[in-house]
KEPA-630886 format. One line per 4 residues: number of its first residue (from 1); for each residue x, y, z of N, C-alpha, C. Coordinates in pm, whole numbers, plus 50000, padded with zeros to 5 digits. Layout:
NUM) X Y Z X Y Z X Y Z ~ ...;
# end
This chain:
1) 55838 60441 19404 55960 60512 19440 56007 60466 19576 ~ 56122 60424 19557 56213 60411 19686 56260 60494 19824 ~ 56140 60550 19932 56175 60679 19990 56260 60645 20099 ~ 56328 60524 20075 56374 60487 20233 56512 60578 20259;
5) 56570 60621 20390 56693 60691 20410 56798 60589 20438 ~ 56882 60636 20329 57013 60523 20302 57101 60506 20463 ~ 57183 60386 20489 57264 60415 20581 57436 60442 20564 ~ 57450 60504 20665 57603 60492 20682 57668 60641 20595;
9) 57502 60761 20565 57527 60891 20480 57550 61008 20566 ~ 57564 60995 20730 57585 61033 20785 57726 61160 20760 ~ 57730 61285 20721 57848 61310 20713 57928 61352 20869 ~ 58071 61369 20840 58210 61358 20989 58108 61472 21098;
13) 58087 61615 21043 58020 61703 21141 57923 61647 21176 ~ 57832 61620 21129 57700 61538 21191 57694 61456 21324 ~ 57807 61371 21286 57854 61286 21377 57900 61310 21466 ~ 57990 61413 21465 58076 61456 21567 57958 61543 21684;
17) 57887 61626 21589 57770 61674 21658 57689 61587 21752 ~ 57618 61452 21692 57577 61401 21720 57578 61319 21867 ~ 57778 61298 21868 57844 61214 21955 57855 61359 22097 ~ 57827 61424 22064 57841 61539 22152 57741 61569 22226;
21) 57656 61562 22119 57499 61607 22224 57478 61486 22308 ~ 57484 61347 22257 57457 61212 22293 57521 61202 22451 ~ 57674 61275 22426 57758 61215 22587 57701 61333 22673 ~ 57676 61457 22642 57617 61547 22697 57489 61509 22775;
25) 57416 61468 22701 57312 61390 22748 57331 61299 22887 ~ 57440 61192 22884 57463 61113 22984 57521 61190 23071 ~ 57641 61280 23035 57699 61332 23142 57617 61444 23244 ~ 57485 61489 23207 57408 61527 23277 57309 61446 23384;
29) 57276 61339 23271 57193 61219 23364 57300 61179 23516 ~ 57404 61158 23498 57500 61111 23579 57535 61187 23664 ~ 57558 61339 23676 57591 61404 23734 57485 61522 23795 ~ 57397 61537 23734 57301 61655 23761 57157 61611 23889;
33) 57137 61712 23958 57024 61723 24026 57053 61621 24160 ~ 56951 61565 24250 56942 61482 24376 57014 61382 24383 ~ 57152 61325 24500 57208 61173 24464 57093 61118 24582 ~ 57001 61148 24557 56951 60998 24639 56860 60896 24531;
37) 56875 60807 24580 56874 60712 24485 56706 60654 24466 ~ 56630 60759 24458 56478 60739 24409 56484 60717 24321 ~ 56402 60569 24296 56409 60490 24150 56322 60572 24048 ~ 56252 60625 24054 56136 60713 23979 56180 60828 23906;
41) 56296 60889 24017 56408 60989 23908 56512 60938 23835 ~ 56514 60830 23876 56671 60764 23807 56577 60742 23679 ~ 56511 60674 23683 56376 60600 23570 56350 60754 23476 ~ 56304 60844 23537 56254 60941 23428 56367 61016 23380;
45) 56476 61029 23449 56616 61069 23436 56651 60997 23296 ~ 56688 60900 23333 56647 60781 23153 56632 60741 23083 ~ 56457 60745 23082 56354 60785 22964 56423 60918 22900 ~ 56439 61052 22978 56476 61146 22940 56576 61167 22845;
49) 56709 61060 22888 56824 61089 22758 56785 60986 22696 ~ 56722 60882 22644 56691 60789 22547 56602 60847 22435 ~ 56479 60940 22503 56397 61019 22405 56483 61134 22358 ~ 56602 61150 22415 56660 61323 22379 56750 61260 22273;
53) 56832 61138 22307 56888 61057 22178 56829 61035 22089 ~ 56700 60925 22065 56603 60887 22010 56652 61021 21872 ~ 56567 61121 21960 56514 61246 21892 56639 61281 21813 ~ 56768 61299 21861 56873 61343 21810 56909 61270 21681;
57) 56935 61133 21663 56901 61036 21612 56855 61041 21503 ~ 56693 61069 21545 56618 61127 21425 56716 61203 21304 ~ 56690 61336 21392 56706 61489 21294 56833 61455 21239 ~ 56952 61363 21292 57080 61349 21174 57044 61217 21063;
61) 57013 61141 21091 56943 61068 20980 56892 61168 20889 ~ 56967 61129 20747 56948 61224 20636 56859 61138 20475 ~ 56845 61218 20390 56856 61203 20276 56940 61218 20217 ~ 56996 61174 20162 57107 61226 19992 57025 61224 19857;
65) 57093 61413 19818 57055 61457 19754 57184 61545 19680 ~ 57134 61516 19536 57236 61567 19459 57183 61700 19421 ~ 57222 61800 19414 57168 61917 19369 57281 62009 19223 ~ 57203 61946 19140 57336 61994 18987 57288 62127 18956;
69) 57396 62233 18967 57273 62376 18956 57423 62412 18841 ~ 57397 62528 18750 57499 62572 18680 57528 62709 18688 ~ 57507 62724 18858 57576 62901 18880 57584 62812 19054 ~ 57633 62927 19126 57671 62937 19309 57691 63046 19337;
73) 57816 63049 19390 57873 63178 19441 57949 63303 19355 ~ 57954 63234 19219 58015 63299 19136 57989 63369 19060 ~ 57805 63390 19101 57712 63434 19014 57635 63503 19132 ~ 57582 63657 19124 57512 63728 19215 57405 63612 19296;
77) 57287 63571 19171 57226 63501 19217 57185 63366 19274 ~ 57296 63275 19252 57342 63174 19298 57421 63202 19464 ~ 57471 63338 19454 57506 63378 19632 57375 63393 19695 ~ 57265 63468 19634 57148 63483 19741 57039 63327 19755;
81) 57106 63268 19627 56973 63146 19619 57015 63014 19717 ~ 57188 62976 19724 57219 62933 19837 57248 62895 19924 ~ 57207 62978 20016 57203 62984 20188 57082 62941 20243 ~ 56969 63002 20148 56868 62953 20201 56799 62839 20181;
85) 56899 62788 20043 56864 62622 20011 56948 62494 20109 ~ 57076 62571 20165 57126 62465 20226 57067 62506 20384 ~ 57051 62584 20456 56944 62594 20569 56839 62544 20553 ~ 56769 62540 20434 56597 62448 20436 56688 62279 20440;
89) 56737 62295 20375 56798 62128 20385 56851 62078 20493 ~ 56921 62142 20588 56944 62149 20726 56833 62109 20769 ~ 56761 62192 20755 56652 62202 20840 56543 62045 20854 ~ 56548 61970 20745 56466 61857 20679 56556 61784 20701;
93) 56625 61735 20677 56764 61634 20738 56789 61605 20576 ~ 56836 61688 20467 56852 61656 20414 57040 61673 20353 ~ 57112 61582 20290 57213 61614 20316 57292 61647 20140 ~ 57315 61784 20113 57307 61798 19940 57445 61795 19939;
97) 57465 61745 19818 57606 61779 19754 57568 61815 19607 ~ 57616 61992 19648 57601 62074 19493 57706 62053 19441 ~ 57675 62122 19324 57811 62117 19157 57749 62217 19130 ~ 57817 62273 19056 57812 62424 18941 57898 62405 18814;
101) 57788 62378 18700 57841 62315 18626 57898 62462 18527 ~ 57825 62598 18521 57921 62674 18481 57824 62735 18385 ~ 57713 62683 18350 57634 62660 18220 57712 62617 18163 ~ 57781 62522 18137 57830 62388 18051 57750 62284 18075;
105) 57741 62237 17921 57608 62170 17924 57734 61996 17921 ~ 57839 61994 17899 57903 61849 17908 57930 61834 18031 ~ 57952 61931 18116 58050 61935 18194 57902 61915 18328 ~ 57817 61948 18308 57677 61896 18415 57651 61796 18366;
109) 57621 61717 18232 57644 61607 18189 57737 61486 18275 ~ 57848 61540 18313 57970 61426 18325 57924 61410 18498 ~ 57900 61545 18563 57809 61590 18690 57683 61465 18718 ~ 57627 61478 18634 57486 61406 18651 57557 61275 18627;
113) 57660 61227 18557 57668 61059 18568 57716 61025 18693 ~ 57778 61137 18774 57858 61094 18908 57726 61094 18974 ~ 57627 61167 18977 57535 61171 19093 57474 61032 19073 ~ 57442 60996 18943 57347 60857 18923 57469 60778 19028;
117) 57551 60748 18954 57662 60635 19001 57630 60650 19207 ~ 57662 60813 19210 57664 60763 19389 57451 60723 19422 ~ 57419 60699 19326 57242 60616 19398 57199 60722 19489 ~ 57169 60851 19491 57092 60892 19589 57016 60901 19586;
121) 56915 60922 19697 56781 60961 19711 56697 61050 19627 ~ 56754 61128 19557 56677 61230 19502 56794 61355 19404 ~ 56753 61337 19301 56836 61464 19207 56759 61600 19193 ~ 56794 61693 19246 56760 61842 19174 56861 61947 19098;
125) 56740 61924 18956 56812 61942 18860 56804 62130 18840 ~ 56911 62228 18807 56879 62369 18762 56944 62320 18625 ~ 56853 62305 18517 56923 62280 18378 57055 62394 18341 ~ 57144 62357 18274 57206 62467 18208 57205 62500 18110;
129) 57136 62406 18015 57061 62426 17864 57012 62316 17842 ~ 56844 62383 17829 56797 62269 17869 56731 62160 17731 ~ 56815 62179 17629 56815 62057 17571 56873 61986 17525 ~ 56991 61959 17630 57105 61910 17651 57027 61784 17788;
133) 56957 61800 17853 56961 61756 17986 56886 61550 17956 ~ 56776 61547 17855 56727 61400 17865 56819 61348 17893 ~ 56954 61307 17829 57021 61193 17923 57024 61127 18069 ~ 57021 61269 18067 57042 61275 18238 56951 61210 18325;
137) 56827 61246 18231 56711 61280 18308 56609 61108 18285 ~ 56714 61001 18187 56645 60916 18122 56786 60809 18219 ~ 56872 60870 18260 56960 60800 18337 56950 60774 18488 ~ 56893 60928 18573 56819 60879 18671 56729 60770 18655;
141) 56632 60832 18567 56477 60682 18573 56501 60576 18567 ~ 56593 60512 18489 56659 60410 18492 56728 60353 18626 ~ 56770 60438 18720 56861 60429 18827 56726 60431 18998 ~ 56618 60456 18912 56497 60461 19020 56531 60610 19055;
145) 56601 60672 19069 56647 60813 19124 56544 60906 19103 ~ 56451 60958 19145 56320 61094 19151 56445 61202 19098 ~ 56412 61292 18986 56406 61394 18972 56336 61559 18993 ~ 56388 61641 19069 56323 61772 19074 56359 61870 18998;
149) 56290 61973 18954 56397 62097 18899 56344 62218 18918 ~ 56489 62273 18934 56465 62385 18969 56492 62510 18932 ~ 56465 62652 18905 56497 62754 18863 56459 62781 18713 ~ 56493 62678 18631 56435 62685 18469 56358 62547 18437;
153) 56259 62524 18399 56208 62410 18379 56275 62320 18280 ~ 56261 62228 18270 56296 62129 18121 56192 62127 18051 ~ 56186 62112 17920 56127 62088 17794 55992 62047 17824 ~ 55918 62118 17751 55794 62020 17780 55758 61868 17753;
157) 55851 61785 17615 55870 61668 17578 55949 61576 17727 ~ 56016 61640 17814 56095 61602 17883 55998 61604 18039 ~ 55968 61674 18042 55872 61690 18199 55852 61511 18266 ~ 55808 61462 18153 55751 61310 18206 55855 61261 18338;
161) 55951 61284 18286 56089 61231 18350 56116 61316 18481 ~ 56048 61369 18530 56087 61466 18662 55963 61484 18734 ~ 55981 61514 18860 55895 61445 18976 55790 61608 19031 ~ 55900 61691 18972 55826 61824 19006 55935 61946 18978;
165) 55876 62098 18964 55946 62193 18944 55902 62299 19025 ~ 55973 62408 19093 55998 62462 19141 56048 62605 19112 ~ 56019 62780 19099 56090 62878 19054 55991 62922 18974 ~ 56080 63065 18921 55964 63141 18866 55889 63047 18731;
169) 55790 63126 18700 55731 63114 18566 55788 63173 18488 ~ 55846 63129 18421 55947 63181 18283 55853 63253 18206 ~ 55778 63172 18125 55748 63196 18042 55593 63357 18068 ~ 55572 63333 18183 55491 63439 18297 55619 63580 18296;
173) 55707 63510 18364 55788 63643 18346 55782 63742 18206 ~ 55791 63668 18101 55790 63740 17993 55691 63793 17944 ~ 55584 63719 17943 55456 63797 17941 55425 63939 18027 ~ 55489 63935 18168 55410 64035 18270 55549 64145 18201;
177) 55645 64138 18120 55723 64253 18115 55688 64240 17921 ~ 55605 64192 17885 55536 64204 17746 55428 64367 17796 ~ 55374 64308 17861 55257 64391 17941 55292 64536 17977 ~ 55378 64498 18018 55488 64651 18078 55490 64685 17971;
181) 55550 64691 17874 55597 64761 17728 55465 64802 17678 ~ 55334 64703 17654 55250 64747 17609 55139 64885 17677 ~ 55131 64843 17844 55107 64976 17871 55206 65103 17866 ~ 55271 65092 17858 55417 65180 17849 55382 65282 17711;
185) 55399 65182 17620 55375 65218 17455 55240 65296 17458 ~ 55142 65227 17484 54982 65288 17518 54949 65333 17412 ~ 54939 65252 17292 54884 65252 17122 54950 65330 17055 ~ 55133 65347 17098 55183 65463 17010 55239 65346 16929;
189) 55309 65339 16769 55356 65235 16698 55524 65295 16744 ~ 55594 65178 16767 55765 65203 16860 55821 65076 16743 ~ 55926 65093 16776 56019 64958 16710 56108 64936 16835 ~ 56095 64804 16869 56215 64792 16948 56363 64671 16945;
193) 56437 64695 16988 56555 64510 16971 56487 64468 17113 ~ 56577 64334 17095 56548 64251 17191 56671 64177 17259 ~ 56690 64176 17405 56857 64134 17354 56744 63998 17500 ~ 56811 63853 17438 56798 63719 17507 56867 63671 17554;
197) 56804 63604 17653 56940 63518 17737 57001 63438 17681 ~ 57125 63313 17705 57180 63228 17670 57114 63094 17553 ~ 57167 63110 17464 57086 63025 17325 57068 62846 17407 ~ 56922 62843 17350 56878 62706 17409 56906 62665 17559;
201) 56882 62781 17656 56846 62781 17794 56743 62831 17793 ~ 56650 62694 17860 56458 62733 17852 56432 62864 17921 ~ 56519 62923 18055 56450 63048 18086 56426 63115 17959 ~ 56547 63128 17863 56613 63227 17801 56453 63223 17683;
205) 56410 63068 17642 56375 63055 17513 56202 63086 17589 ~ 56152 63066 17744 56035 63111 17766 56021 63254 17806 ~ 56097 63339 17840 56077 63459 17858 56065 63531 17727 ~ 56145 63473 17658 56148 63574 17472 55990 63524 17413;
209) 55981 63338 17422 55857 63335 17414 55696 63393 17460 ~ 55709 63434 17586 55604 63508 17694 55573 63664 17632 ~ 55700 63723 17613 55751 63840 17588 55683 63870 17467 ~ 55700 63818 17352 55689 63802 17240 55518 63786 17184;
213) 55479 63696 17248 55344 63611 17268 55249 63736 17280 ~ 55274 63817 17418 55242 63916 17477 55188 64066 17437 ~ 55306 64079 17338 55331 64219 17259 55236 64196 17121 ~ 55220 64048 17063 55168 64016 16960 54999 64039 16987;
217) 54992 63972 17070 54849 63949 17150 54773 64084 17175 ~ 54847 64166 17258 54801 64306 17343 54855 64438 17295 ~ 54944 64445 17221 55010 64607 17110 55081 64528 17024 ~ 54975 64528 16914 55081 64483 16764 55122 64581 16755;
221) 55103 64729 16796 55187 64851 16751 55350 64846 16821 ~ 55347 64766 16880 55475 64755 16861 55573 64642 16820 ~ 55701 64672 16783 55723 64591 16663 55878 64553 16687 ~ 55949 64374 16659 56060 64386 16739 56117 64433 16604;
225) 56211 64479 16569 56316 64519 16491 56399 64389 16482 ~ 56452 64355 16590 56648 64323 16548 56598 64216 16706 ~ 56657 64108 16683 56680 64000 16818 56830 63926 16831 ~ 56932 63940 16936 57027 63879 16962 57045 63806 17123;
229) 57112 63746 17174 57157 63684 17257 57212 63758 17329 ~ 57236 63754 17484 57298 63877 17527 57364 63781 17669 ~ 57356 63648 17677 57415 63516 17751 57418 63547 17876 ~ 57324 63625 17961 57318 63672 18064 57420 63778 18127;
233) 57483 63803 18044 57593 63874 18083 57576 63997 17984 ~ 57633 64125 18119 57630 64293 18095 57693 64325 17915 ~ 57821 64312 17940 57922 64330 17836 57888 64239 17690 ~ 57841 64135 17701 57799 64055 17578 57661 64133 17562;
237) 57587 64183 17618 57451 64254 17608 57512 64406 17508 ~ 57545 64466 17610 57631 64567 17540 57706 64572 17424 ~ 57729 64491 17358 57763 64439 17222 57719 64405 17151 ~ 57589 64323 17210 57453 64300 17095 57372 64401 17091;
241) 57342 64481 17158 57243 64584 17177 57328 64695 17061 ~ 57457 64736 17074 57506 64781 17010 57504 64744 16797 ~ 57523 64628 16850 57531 64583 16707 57376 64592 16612 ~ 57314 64598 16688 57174 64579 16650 57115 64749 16633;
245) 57173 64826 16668 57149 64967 16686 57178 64988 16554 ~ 57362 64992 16475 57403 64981 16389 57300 64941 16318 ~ 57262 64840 16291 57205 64748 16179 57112 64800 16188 ~ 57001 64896 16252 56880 64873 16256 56834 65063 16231;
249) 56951 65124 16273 56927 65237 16263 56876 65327 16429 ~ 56989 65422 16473 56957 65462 16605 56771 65547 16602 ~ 56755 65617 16457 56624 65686 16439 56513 65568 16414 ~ 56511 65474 16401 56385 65390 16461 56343 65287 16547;
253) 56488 65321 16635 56421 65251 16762 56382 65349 16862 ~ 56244 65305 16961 56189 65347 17030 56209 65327 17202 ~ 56223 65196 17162 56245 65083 17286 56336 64932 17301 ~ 56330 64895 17398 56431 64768 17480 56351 64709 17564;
257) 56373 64556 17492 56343 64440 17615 56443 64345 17574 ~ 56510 64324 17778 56606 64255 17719 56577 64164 17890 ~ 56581 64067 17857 56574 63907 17934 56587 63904 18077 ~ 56682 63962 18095 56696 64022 18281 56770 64139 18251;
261) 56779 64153 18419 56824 64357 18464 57016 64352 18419 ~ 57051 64251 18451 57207 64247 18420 57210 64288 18250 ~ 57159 64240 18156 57178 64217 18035 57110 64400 18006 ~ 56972 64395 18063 56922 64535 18020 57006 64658 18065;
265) 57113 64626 18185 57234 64776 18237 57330 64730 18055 ~ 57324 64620 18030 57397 64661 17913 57376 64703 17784 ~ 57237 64684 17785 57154 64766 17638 57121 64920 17687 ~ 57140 64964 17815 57145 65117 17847 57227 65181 17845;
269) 57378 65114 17870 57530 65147 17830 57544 65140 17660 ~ 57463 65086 17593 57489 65114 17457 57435 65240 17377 ~ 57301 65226 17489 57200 65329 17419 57304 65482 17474 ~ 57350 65475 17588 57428 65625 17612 57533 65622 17531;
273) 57633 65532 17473 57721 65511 17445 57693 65578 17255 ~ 57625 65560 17268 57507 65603 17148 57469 65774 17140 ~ 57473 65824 17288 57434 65992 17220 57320 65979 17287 ~ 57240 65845 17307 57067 65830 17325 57027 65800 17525;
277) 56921 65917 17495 56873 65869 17677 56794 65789 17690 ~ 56834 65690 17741 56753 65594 17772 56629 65607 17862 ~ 56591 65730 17914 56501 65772 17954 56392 65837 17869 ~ 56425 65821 17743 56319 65856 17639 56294 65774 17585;
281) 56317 65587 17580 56269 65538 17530 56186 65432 17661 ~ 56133 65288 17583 56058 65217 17662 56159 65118 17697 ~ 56164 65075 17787 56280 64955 17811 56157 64882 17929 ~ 56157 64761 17887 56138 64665 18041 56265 64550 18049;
285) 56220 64517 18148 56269 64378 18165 56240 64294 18282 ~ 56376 64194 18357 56316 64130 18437 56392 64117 18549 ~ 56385 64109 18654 56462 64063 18750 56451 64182 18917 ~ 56431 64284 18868 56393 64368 18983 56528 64318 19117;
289) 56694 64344 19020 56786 64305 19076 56850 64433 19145 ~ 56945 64437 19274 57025 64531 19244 57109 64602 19152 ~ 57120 64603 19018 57182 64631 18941 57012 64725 18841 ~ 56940 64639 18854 56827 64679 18792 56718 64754 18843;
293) 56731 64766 18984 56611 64857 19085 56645 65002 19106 ~ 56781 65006 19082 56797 65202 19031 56780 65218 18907 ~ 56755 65123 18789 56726 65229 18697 56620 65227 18652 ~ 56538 65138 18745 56378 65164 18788 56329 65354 18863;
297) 56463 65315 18941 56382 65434 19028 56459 65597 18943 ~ 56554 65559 18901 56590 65699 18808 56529 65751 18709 ~ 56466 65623 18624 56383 65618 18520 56432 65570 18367 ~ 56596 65521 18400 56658 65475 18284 56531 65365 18237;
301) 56499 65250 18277 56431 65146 18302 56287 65185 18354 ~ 56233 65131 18246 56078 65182 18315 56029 65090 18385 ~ 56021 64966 18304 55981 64864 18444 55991 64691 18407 ~ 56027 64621 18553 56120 64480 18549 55980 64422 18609;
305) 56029 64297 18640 55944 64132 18707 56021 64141 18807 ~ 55979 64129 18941 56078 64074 19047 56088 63956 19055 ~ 56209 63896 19085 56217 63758 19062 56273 63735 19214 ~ 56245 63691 19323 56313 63627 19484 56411 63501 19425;
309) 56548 63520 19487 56642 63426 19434 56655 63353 19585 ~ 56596 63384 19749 56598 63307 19826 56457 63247 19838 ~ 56362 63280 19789 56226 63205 19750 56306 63085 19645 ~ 56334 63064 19530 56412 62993 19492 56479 62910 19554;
313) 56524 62881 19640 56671 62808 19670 56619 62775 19764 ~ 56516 62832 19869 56449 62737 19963 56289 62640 19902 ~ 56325 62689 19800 56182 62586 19761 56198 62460 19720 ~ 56373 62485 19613 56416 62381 19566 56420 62251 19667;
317) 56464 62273 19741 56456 62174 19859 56323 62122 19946 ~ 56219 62222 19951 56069 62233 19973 55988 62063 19909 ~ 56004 62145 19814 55970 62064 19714 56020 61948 19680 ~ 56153 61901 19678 56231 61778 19677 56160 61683 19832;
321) 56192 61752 19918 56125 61675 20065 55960 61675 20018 ~ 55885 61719 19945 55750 61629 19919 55760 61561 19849 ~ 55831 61563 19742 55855 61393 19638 55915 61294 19765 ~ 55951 61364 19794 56097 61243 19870 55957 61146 19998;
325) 55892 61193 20057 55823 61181 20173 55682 61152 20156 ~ 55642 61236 20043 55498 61167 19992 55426 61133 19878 ~ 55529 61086 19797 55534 60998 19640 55430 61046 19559 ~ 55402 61189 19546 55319 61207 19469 55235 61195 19358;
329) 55116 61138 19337 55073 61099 19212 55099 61196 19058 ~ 55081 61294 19064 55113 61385 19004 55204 61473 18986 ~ 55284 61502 18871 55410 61624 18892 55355 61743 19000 ~ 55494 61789 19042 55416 61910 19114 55516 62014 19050;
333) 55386 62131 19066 55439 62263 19005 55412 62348 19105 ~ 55528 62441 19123 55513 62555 19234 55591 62693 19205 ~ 55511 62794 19146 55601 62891 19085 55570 63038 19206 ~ 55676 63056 19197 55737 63204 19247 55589 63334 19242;
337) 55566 63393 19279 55494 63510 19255 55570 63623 19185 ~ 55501 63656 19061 55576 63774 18968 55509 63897 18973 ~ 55598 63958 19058 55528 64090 19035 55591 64238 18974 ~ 55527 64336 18913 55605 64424 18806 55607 64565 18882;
341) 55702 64584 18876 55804 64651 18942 55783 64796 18872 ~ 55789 64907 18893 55743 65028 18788 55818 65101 18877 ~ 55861 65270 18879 55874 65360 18962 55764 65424 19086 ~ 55634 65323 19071 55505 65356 19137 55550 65267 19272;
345) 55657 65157 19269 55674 65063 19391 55761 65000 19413 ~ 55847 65064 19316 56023 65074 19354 56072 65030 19473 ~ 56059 65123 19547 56113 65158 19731 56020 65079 19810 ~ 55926 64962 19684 55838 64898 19845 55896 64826 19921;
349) 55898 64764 20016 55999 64674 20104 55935 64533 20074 ~ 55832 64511 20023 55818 64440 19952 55878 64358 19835 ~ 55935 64403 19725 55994 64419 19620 56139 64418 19630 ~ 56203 64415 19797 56312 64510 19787 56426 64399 19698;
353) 56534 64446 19612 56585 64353 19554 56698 64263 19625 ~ 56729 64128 19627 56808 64033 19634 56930 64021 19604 ~ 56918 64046 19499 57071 64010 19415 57105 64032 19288;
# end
């Protein structure tokens, strides 16, 4: 792998920064402290702005790095994830140019051919469905370009092709809110729906998997009924949860697991919408979000996964600067800590939610 730092990637602020501290530098040497003309201060006077340049020098010398994610600001968690990804990158001299492809899987597609074309240093990838992405990912390798990813993994057929991953354990998440349901249930037989994230987005397809795996493994007494898509979004949740009620009958469902806290406020708006308290049945889920940490603590929601969306967004970059710097023999994997969230530790400041 090619780790060298390209020239001439310098961006206008950098520079301008750069040219600032630099004359600052002289215009102190020149003007500041004793005019008598002891060669020993003039000399360390000198040394002094050459190492303070030197140094300056350094820290704007960058990497380029493409960072293709398919949410930002337009999405709760793409506001908290970042700030703290472009401050760690700051911080490393690294210099990103994001895209938000929308979860459009052509439209990060057309994304990823511009990043190959501009040759940078390093791609980090947040799939937007992730089996849509080999091209991409068979177009860097080709281009020498290191791949990272971040937030949802790629395929396990696909991994070969990427340098390391970064973010929660998906497929962990679903298990630790499998777990939830099953102590929850505590050997009573329940029926429950299931509402999933966005069709053929790996979070979506390892959390249902984890989830699923989980409940099979540790309470066969409970049992899914009815499974739909709920595309990360409240109102499309609320429509599947609904529809599935219909079809399935409001007298034998017990319980709800639905993929994250956004999607599960909308299988609780169905269940009221319904006549039904959602405080009498079992609901988990995931995300331990603001939207999802009151109805932890009211008791709509019995209990989520916390998921850190600025643990995220500073790792992504973490992690890119060790491929980038020390060519690792091995993929690297670095997942998030999941921890389950109940009304027992709600209010910890620990836990407290993000986004």
């Amino acid at each position: 792998m090619d780790n060298h730092r390209k020239e001439s990637k310098i961006t206008p602020f950098r520079v301008l920064s750069l040219g600032l501290v630099v004359a600052a530098s002289l215009l102190f040497a020149a003007c500041g402290g004793d005019d008598s003309d002891d060669s020993s201060s003039g000399s360390a006077a000198s040394t002094a702005t050459t190492t303070e340049a030197a140094a300056t020098t350094e820290a704007a010398a960058q990497y380029e790095v493409f960072a293709l994610l398919p949410q930002g600001n337009d999405q709760p968690y793409g506001t908290t994830y970042l700030p703290p990804m472009m401050a760690k990158a700051d911080e490393l001299g690294i210099n990103l140019n994001i895209t938000n492809s929308q979860y459009d899987a052509d439209k990060q597609a057309s994304e990823c051919e511009v990043a190959v074309a501009a040759n940078p240093d390093l791609i980090i990838l947040w799939p937007a469905v992730g089996d849509t992405v080999r091209p991409c990912l068979e177009a860097a390798k080709d281009a020498g370009i290191p791949v990272t990813v971040t937030n949802s993994d790629v395929n396990p057929e696909d991994k070969d092709l990427t340098e390391a991953y970064s973010g929660p354990d998906t497929y962990g998440q679903g298990a630790a809110s499998g777990e939830l349901m099953c102590e929850f249930a505590d050997g009573q037989d329940i029926g429950i729906i299931m509402v999933n994230g966005l069709t053929g987005n790996s979070t979506a397809i390892d959390r249902e998997n984890g989830f699923e795996d989980t409940i099979n493994e540790q309470c066969a007494n409970v049992t899914i009924l009815a499974r739909q898509p709920g595309n990360w979004n409240k109102d499309d949740s609320q429509l599947a949860a609904s529809e599935m009620i219909s079809a399935v009958g409001a007298e034998n469902i017990q319980g709800a697991y639905a993929a994250d806290d956004t999607m599960v406020a909308g299988v609780i708006d169905a269940l009221k919408a319904r006549g039904i308290d959602p405080a009498d049945m079992i609901i988990t889920s995931i995300g331990n979000t603001f939207l999802g940490n009151p109805l932890v603590v009211s008791g709509e929601l019995d209990g989520t996964v916390f998921q850190s969306s600025s643990w995220d967004g500073e790792h992504a970059v973490t992690v890119a600067h060790q491929v980038l710097t020390n060519d690792p023999a091995a993929r690297i994997v670095e997942f998030m800590p999941s921890v389950k969230v109940t009304a027992d530790n709600a209010d910890d400041s620990s836990v407290a939610p993000e986004w």
